[in-house]
C-alpha positions as CSV (number, residue, x, y, z in Angstrom):
1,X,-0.2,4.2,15.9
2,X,-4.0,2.8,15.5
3,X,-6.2,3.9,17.8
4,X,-9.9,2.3,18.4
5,X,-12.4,4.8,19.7
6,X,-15.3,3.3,21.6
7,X,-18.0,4.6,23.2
8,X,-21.9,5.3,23.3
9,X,-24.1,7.0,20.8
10,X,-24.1,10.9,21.5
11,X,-20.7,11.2,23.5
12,X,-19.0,13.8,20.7
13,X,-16.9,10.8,19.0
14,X,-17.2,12.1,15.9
15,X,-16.2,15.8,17.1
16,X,-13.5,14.7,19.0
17,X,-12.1,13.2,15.0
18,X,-12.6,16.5,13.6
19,X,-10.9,18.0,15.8
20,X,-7.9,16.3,15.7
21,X,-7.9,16.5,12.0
22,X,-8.0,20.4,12.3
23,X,-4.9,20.6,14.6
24,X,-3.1,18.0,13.1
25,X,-0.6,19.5,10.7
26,X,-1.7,17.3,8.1
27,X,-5.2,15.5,8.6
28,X,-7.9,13.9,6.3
29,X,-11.3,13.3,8.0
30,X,-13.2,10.7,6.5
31,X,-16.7,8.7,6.9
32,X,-16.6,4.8,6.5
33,X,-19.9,4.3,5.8
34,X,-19.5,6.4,2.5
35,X,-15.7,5.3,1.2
36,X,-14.8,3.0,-0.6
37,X,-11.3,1.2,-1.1
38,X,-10.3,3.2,-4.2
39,X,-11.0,6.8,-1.6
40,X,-9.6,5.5,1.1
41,X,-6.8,4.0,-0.2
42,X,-5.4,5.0,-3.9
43,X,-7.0,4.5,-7.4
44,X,-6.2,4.7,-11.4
45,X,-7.6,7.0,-13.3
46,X,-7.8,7.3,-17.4
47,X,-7.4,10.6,-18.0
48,X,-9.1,12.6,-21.4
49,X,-6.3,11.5,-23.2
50,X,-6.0,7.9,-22.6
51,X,-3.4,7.7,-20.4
52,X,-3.2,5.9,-16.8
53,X,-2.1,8.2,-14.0
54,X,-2.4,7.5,-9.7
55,X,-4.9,9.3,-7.7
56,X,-4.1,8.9,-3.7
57,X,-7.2,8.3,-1.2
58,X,-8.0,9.8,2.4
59,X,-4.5,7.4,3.6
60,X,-1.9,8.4,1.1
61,X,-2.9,12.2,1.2
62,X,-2.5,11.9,4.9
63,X,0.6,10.5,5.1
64,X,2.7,11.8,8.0
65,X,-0.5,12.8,9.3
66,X,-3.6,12.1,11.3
67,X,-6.3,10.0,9.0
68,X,-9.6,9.6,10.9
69,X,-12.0,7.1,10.0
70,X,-15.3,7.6,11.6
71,X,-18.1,4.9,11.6
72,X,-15.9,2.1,10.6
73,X,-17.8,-0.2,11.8
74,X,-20.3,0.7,9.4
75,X,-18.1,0.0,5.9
76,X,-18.5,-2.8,3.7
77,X,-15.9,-5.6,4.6
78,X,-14.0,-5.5,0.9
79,X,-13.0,-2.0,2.0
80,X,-12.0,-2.5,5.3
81,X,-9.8,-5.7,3.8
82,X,-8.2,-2.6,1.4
83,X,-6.9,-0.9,4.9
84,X,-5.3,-3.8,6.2
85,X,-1.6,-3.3,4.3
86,X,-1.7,0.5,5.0
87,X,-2.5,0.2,8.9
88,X,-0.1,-2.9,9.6
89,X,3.0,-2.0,6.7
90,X,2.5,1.5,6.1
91,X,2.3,1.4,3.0
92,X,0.0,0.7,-0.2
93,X,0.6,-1.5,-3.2
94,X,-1.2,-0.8,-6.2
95,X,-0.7,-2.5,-9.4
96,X,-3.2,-2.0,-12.0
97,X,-3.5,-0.7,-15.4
98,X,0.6,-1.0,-16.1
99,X,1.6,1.0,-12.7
100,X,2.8,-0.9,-10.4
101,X,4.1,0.8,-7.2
102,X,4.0,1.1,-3.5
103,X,2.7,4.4,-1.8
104,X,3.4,6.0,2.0
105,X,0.8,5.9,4.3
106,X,2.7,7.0,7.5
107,X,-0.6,8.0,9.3
């Protein structure tokens, strides 16, 4: 389930996300205005010995779980393009560096 939260400046918004991240058995607060696709979403990473591995973002680490999003209005459009696949399929498909895959994002 997606839910938009509306309202004006100074009505506890933002609180009322924390919150539900802290009750939540699993939650991952996040800030849209400072994450990018690779955080929100999953990334590859080169490790110190060469090698490729997976690192899941804010939606993969919250899978089965609450994610919160807060000032999405204020991310970059690329990013919010990254978010599309996880909020409408529930998952996310990475393929990059060799690893190709598909991730849960059940949030």
């Amino acid at each position: 389930i997606n839910v938009l939260l509306l309202g004006d400046p100074s009505m506890a918004k933002s609180q009322f996300l924390k919150f539900s991240t802290r009750v939540a058995p699993v939650g991952v607060y996040t800030s849209g205005k400072g994450s990018s696709a690779a955080g929100l979403t999953a990334s590859v990473v080169k490790d110190q010995r060469g090698e490729f591995y997976l690192e899941g973002g804010a939606m993969v680490l919250a899978d089965g779980g609450v994610v919160a999003i807060d000032e999405f209005d204020k991310m970059r459009p690329a990013d919010r393009v990254a978010i599309h696949e996880a909020m409408e399929q529930q998952t996310i498909s990475i393929a990059k560096a060799g690893i190709t895959t598909v991730l849960n994002s059940r949030s």
